[in-house]
N, C-alpha and C positions, 0 to 999 in steps of 0.2 A: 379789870383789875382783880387779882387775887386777893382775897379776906385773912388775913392774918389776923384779926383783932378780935375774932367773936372769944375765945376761949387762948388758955394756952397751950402747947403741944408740949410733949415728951418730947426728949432726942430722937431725932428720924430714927439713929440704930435700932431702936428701941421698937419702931413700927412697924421695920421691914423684917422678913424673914428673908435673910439669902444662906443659898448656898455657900458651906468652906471652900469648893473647888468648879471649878468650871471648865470642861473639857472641849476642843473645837467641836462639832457635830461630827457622829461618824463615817467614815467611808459609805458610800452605797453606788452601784454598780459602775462606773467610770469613772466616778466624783468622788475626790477628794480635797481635803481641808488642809489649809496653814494659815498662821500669822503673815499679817501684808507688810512690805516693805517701803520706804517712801520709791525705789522703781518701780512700785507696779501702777503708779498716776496715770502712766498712758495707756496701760491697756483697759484699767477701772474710765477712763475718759473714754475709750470705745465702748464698753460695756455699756456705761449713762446714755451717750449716744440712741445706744441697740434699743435699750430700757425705755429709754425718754420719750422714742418716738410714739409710743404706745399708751404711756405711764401719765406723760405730762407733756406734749406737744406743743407746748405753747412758750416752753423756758428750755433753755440748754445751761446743763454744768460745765463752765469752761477748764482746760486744763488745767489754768493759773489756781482756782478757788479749789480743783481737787488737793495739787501741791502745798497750798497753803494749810491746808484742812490735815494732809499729815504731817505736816511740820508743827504744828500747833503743841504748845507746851503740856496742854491738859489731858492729851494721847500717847497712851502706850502703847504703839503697836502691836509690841506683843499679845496684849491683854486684853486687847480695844478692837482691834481690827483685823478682820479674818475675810480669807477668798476662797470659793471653791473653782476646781480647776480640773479640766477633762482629759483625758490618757495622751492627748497631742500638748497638755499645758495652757491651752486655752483658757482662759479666765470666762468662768461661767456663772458667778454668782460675787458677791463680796457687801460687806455687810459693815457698820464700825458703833461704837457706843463712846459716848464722851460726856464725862461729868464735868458739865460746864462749870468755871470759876467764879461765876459774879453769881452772890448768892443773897443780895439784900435782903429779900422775900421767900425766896423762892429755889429749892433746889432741884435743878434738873439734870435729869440722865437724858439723853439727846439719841434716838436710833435715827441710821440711814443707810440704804443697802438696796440694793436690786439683781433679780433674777434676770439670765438672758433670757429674750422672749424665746428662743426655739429652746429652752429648759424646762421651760415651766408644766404645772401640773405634773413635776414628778416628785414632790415632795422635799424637791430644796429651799425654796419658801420659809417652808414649816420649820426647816430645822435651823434655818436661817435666824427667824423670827425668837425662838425658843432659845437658842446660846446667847440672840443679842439681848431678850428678856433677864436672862440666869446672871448675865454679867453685869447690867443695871441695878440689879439687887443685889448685887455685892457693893455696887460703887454707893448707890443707896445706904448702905449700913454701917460706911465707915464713919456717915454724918454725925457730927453730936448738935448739929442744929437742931434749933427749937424752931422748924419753920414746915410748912405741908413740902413735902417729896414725890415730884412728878415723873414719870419715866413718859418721856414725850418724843412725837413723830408725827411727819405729816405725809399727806397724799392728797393728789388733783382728784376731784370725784371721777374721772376718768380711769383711771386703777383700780377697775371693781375686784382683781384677785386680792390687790394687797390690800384691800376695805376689808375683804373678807378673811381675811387673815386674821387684822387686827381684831375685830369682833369676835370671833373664835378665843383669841383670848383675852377675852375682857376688856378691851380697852373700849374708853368710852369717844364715842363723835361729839367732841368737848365745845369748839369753835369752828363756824363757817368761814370762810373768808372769800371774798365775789372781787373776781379779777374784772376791774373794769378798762374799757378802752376806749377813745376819743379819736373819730375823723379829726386831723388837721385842717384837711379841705375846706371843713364846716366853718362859720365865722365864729369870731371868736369876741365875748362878750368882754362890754367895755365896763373894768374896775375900778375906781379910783383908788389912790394908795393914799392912806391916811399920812397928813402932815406929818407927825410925828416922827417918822421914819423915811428912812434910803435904802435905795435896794444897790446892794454890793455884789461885788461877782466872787466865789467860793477861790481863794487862793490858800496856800501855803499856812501862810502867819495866820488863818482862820482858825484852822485844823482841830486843835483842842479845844476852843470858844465854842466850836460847833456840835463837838461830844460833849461836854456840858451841859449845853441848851438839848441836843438828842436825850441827854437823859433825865433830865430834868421833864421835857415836854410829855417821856413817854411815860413815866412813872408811877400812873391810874390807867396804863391801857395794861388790856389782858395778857398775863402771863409775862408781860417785858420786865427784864433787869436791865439795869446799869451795862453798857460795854466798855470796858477794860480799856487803857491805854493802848495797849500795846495791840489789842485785836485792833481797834478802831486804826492804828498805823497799817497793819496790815491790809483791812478790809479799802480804805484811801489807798491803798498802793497797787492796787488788782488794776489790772490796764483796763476792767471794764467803768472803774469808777470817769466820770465825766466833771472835775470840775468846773469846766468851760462850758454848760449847759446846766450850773448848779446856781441858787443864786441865795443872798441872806437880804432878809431887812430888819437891819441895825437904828435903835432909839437914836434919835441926832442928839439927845440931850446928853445921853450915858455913855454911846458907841456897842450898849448892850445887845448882841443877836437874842431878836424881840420874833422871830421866828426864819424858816430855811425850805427851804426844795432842792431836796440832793437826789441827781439824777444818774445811770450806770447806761450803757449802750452795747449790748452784745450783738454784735452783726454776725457772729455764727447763725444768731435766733432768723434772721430775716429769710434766707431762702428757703426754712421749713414751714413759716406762719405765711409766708407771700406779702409781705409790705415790710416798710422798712419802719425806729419806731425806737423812743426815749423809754425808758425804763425806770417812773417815779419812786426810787428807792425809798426816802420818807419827805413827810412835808408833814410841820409840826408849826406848832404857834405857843408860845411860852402863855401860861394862867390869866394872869394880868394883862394881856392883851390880845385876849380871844371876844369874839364877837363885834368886832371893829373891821372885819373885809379885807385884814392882810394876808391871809391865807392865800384868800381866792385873787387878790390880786397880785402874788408876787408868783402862783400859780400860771395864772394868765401871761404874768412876762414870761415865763419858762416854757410855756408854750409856743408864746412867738415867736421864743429865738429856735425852738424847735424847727417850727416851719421854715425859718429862713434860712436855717441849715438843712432843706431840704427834707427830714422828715415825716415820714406817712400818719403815722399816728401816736400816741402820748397811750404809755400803757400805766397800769399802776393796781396792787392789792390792798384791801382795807378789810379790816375784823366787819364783819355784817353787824357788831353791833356797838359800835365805837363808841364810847364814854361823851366825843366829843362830835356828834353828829356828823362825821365823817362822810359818808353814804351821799349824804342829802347836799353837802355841801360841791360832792363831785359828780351829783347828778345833773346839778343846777348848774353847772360849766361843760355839761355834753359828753360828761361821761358815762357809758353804759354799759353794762354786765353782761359778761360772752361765757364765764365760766365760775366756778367755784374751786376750792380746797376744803380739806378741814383739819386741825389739829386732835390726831389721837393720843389718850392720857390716859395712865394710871397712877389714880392719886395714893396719896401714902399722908 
């Protein structure tokens, strides 16, 4: 959870120094710069691809989340999102920054971008790196928030250029986070589901009860805001979202979602990782009814129906140092750490 409370803050404006103007990076020897368009999804979805396999092998950006990501109300193409592109037009780089709109706590400028892997080490990175910083600190300055100002981004510890990137300029290795993952094969431990509750299966008429409860449950974990209506319709409407392997359990007394396991299935991801494999987007349990075993055990059903859909393994990311013992609770159901991330930050 981020600390708002010790002191008060100034206006971010007030924090940041940005630049009045901010220019694409310059030409350098067959590499050149423009504003992206929302047609260039497909080819920025071959680039992640090129990038990915190298970068972060273990998750694929699907076409549908690149599309939706420039469609997104908070980006201005023009201003936000830039590609570099080689004498044939090739898309060789491309980069975007987006001052996110849920700003409860916390304002953040968001970078995301990747170099082609046969481009690198010629210093498109850097310059990459350096317009998507200069234009964060504009987006940064326009804040009259009283709240700390993050220019944030992440990377699989497996991307030791762009580690070294971000270190170079200052940013700090804020948060780990340990992708863990679970044999299906293996048995699967028996939980009892407290009385009190039924376990529902994620439909329609749920949809907003369940952003609610999402933000509600996340609200002390690090660095999370609030998601927006209208993202949260989008982010449910991505063909990877899996209601039909999602599951709620609802108080019998109230009908209140008392906690959720919402699960996403990319089968691009399966023939580069070799198994096939649910994708535990979050699983949350509301204040008042943590440490009673619905977690683990509405977990445990989502697991089952995993295998019985066939399923190799149950994947899922948790902060290394989760508010609500998170780690321990997913080690104790057979899950086990294959990888790391870490969120890179410049605070303000």
């Amino acid at each position: 959870m981020t600390d708002q409370t010790a002191s008060p803050l100034p206006p971010l404006r007030s924090r940041v120094t940005a630049p009045e103007r901010v220019d694409l990076p310059d030409a350098r020897g067959d590499v050149t710069w423009r504003p992206m368009v929302r047609e260039d999804a497909v080819a920025v979805h071959a680039l992640r691809r090129a990038s990915g396999r190298i970068d972060h092998p273990a998750y694929i950006v699907t076409l549908e989340e690149i599309e939706r990501d420039l469609e997104r109300s908070e980006i201005d193409l023009v201003r936000d999102a830039a590609l570099a592109q080689d004498a044939q037009g090739e898309i060789v780089a491309y980069g975007s920054v987006v001052l996110l709109s849920s700003q409860s706590t916390l304002v953040r400028s968001v970078l995301d971008g990747a170099v082609h892997p046969a481009r690198r080490r010629e210093g498109i990175g850097e310059q990459l790196l350096a317009w998507q910083e200069q234009r964060a600190l504009q987006q940064l300055a326009t804040s009259e928030k009283t709240l700390p100002g993050w220019i944030l981004s992440f990377a699989d510890e497996r991307a030791e250029g762009a580690l070294a990137l971000f270190s170079k300029r200052g940013f700090e290795f804020k948060r780990w986070w340990l992708e863990l993952s679970r044999d299906l094969a293996e048995p699967l431990p028996v939980v009892p589901l407290d009385d009190a509750v039924r376990v529902v299966p994620v439909t329609d008429e749920w949809s907003e009860r369940i952003r609610e409860a999402r933000n509600d449950v996340f609200r002390d974990h690090w660095g999370s805001q609030p998601i927006p209506a209208d993202t949260w319709a989008d982010l449910m409407g991505l063909p990877i979202a899996r209601p039909d392997l999602s599951w709620l359990a609802v108080d019998r007394a109230t009908d209140e979602i008392v906690a959720f396991v919402l699960t996403t299935v990319n089968e691009e991801e399966w023939e580069q990782v070799g198994f096939s494999h649910g994708y535990v987007e979050y699983v949350g349990v509301r204040r008042t009814f943590r440490g009673r075993g619905i977690a683990q055990a509405l977990l445990v059903h989502a697991l089952g129906v995993y295998r019985e859909r066939g399923l190799d393994r149950a994947v899922l990311d948790v902060d290394s140092e989760s508010p609500t013992g998170a780690v321990g609770l997913y080690e104790h159901l057979g899950f086990r750490a294959v990888n790391r991330s870490v969120s890179l930050v410049r605070e303000f």
